[in-house]
N, C-alpha and C positions, 0 to 999 in steps of 0.2 A: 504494500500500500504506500508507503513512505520511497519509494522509487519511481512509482507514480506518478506522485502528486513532483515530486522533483523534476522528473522529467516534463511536467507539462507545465512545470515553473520557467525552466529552461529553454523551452521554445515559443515562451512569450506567451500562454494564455492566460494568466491573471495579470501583466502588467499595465491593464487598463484597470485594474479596481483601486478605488482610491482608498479603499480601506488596508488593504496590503502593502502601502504608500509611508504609513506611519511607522514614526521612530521609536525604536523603545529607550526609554532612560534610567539610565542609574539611578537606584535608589538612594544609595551613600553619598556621593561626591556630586547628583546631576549630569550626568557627563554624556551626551547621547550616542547610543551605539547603533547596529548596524538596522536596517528596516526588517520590516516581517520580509516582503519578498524576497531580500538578499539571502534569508535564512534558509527559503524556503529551494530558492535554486540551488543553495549550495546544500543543501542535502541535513542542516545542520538542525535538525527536529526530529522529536518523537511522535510517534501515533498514539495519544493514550487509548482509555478502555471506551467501550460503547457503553453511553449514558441514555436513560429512558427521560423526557421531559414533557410538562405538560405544557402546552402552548393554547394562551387564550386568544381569539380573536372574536370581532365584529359577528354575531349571528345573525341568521334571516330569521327566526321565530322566536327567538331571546338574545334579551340584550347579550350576552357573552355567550359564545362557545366553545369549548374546548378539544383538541384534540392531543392525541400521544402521538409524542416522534423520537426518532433516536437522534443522539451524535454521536460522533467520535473526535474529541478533542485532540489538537496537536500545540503539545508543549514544545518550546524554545528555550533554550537557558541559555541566557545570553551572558558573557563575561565582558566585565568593564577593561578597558584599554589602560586606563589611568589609574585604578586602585586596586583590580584583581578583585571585584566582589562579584560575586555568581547571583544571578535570577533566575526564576521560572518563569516565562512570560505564557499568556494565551489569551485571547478576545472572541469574543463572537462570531468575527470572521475567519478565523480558526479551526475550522472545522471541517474534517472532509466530506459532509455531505454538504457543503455551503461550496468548495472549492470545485468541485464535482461537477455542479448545477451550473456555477459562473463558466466553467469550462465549456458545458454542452450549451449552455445558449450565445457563446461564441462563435460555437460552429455551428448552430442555425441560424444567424443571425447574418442577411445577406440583402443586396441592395440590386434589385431587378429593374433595370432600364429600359 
């Protein structure tokens, strides 16, 4: 899975998501290190475990509805340049059923003249 998601880091299909854009920063000293993408092309992530969540939205016969969905989180530990302090990084966009989805409607996604 984690060779995957690397390779379709690698030939550029998340580099239009602006969430993938952002820097992560040291905790200790501030000191910004490398982006989610850089991380993600260079291989330098784990796949954690598949998580069950429940997701509220917007219903058509009550006000809220719920459904169940899975993830599977990918953690980053990114290490500071400047102090040597270690983090666990991961976001919501994070996720390889999020990374997955952004991939496939890249490549459906086509301009007919």
């Amino acid at each position: 899975m984690a060779e995957e998601i690397s390779a379709e880091a690698r030939e550029g299909s998340f580099d239009s998501n602006p969430r993938l854009q952002n820097w992560g920063v040291c905790d200790k000293c501030g000191c910004r290190v490398k982006r989610y993408i850089e991380y993600l092309k260079a291989g330098e992530f784990e796949v954690g475990k598949v998580e069950s969540i429940l997701v509220t939205y917007p219903g058509y016969y009550y006000l809220y509805a719920e459904e169940a969905e899975t993830m599977t989180t990918i953690v980053i530990t990114a290490k500071c340049q400047r102090c040597g302090f270690e983090k666990k990084m991961t976001d919501p966009a994070l996720t390889v059923e999020y990374l997955q989805s952004f991939a496939k409607r890249k490549e459906t996604l086509r301009l007919c003249v």
